[in-house]
C-alpha positions as a Python dict, from the first residue, in 0.01 Angstrom:
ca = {
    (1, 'X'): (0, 0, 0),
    (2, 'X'): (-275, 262, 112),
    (3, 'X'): (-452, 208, -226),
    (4, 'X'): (-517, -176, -143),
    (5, 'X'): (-536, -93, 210),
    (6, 'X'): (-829, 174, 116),
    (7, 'X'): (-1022, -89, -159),
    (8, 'X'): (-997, -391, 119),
    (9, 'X'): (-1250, -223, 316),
    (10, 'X'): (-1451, 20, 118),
    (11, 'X'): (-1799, -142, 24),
    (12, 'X'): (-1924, -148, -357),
    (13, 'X'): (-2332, -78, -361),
    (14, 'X'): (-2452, -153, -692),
    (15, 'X'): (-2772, 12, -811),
    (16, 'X'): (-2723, 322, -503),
    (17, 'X'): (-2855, 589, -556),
    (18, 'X'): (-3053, 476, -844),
    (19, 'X'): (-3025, 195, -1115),
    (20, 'X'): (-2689, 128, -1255),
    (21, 'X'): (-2479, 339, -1037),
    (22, 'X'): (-2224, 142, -833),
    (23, 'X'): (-2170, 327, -498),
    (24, 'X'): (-1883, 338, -330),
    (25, 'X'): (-1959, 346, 7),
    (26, 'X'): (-1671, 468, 269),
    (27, 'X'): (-1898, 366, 597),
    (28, 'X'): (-1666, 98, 654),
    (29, 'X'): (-1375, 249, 606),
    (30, 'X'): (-1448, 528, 924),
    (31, 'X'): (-1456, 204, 1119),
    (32, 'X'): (-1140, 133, 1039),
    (33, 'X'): (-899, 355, 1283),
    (34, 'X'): (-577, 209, 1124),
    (35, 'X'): (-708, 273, 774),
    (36, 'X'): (-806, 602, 859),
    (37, 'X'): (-443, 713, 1028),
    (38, 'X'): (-300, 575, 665),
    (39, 'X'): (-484, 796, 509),
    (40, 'X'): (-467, 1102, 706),
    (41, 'X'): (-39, 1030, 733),
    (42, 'X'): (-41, 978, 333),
    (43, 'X'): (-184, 1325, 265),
    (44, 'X'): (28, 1517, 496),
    (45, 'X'): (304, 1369, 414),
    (46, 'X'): (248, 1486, 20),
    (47, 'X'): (123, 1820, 81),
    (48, 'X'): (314, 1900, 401),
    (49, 'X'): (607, 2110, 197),
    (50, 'X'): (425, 2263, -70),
    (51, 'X'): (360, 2590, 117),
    (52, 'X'): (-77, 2471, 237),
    (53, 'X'): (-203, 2773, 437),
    (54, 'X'): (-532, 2578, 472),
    (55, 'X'): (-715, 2295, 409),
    (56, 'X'): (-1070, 2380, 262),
    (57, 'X'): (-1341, 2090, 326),
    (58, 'X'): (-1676, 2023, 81),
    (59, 'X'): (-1942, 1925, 276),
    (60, 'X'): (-2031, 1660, 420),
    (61, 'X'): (-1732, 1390, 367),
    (62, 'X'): (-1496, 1614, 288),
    (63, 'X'): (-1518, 1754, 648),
    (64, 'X'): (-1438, 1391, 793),
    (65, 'X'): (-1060, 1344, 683),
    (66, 'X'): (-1005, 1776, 609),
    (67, 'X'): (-1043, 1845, 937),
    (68, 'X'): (-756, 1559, 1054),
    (69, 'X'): (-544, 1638, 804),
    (70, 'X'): (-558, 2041, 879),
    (71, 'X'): (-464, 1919, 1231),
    (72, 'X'): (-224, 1699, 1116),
    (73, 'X'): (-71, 1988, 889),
    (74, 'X'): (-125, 2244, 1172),
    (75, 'X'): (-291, 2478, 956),
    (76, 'X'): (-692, 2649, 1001),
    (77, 'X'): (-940, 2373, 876),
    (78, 'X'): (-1217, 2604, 632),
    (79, 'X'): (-1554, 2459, 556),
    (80, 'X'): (-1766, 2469, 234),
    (81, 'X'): (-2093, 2422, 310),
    (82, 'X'): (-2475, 2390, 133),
    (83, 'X'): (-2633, 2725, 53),
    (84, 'X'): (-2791, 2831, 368),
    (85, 'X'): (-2605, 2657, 629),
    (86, 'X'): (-2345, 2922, 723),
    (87, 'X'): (-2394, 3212, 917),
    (88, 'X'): (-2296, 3530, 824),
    (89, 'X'): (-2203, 3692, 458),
    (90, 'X'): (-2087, 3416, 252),
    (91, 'X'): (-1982, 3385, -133),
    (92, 'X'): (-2166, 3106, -334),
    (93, 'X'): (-2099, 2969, -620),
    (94, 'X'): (-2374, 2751, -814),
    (95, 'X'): (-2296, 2457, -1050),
    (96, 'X'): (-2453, 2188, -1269),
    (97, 'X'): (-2573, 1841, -1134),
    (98, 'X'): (-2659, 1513, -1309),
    (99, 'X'): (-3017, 1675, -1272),
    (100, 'X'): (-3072, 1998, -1189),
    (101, 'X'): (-2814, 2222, -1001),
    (102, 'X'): (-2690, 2285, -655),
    (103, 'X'): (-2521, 2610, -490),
    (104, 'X'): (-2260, 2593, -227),
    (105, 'X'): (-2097, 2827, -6),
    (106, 'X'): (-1792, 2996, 182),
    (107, 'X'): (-1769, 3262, 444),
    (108, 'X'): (-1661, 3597, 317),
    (109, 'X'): (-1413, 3586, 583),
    (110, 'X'): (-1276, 3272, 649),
    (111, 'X'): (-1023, 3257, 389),
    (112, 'X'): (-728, 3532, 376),
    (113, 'X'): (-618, 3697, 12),
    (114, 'X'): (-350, 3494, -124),
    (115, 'X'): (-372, 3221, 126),
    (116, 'X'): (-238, 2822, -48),
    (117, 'X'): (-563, 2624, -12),
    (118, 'X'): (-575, 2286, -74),
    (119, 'X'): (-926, 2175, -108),
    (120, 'X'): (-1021, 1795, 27),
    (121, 'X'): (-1328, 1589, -51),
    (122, 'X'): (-1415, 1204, -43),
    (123, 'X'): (-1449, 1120, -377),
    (124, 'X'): (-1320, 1283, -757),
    (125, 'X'): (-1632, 1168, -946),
    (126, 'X'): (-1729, 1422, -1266),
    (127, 'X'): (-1505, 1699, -1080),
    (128, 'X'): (-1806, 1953, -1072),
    (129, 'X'): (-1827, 1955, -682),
    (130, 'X'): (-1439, 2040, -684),
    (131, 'X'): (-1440, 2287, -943),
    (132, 'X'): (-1712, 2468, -832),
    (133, 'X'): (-1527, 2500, -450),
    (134, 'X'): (-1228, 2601, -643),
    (135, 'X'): (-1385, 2844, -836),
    (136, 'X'): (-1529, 3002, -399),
    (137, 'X'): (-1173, 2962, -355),
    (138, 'X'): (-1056, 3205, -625),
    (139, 'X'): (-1366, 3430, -542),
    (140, 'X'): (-1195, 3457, -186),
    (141, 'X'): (-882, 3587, -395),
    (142, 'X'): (-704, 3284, -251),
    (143, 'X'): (-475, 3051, -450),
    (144, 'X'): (-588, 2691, -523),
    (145, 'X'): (-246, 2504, -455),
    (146, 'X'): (-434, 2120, -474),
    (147, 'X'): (-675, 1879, -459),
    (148, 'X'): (-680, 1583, -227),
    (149, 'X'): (-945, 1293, -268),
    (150, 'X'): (-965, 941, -83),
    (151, 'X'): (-1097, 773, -409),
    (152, 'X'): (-1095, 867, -787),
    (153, 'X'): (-1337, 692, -1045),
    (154, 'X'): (-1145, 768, -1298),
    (155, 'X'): (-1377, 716, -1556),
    (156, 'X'): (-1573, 997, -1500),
    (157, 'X'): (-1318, 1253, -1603),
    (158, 'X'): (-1319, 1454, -1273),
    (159, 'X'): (-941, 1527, -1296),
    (160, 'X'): (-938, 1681, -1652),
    (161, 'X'): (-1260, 1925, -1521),
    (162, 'X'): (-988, 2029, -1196),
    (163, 'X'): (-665, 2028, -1405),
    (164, 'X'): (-675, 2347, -1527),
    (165, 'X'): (-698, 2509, -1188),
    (166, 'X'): (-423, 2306, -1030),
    (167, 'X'): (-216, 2021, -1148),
    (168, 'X'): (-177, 1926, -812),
    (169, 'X'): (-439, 1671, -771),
    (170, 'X'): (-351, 1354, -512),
    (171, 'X'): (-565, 1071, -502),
    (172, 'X'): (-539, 756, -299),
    (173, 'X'): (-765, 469, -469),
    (174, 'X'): (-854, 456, -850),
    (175, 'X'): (-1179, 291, -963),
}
C-alpha cells in the first residue's frame, strides 16, 4: 500500500540533471501530509525492535524524514553533513561520484562507541552516498544496524554496494 501510495505522487523528470537521467523528484510528495505520516509510521514500525540507538541522516533529504522518524523512534536524530558545514572536529570520509568526488562529514562526538545506527536517506541510487556514511559510521566505532530509503532504483545496484555492511536494508518504492 505505501509503495503505490509513495509512486502516486512522486513526479518523474526526464532529462534532470542532465540528458537521459529520469529524476525522481519527491517535491510533491512533502506536500502530501498523509503520505508523509505513511511513511514515517512504515519505518518505525520495521526498525522500532531491532535495538536503533540512533537514526543517522545524509544531507540534505535524508534530514527531512530522519529527523521524524528519530522522533517517532524516540531516539537522538545525528546529521551527516557536506565537508565544511559542521562545527567542531569532525571525521570525513571522501568517496567517488559519477564525476569527480565529494567528502562528507560527522562530528567526532555525536555518535557514542557501539551505539545501533540506522542510517536514512531519500533515495538508494549507486549506494556510494550510503556506503560512504556507513563507512563515518564505523569510523565513530558505532555499529551500522540498517539502511532506510523512501525509494530504490533498483537498477543501479545501490543495495549490493550496502549489503555487505548490513543486510538490513528497507526500502519503500522500487523503480
Amino acid at each position: 500500500m505505501i509503495e503505490q501510495q509513495i509512486k502516486a505522487v512522486v513526479r518523474n523528470v526526464p532529462d534532470f540533471p542532465e540528458q537521459g537521467i529520469n529524476f525522481k523528484d519527491i517535491n510533491p510528495l512533502l506536500q502530501n501530509a498523509e503520505v508523509c505520516k505513511h511513511i514515517i509510521n512504515e519505518f518505525a514500525a520495521h526498525i522500532t525492535n531491532t535495538g536503533v540507538d540512533a537514526i543517522v541522516g545524509i544531507e540534505s533529504r535524508g534530514f527531512l524524514f530522519g529527523m521524524a522518524i528519530a522522533q517517532a523512534l524516540q531516539v537522538p536524530f545525528i546529521p551527516i553533513r557536506k565537508a565544511g558545514k559542521l562545527p567542531g572536529k569532525t571525521l570525513q570520509q571522501t568517496y567517488n561520484l559519477e564525476y569527480g568526488t565529494a567528502t562528507i562529514e560527522l562530528q567526532v562526538d555525536a555518535i557514542e562507541p557501539q551505539q545501533k545506527i540506522w542510517i536514512h536517506d531519500d533515495v538508494l541510487a549507486t549506494g556510494g552516498t550510503a556506503f560512504a556514511a556507513a563507512q563515518l559510521v564505523q569510523k565513530a566505532n558505532a555499529q551500522v544496524h540498517g539502511f532506510c530509503f523512501v525509494i530504490e532504483l533498483g537498477f543501479l545496484n545501490g543495495r549490493q554496494v550496502i549489503a555487505p555492511i548490513s543486510k538490513n536494508i528497507l526500502t519503500l518504492a522500487g523503480y
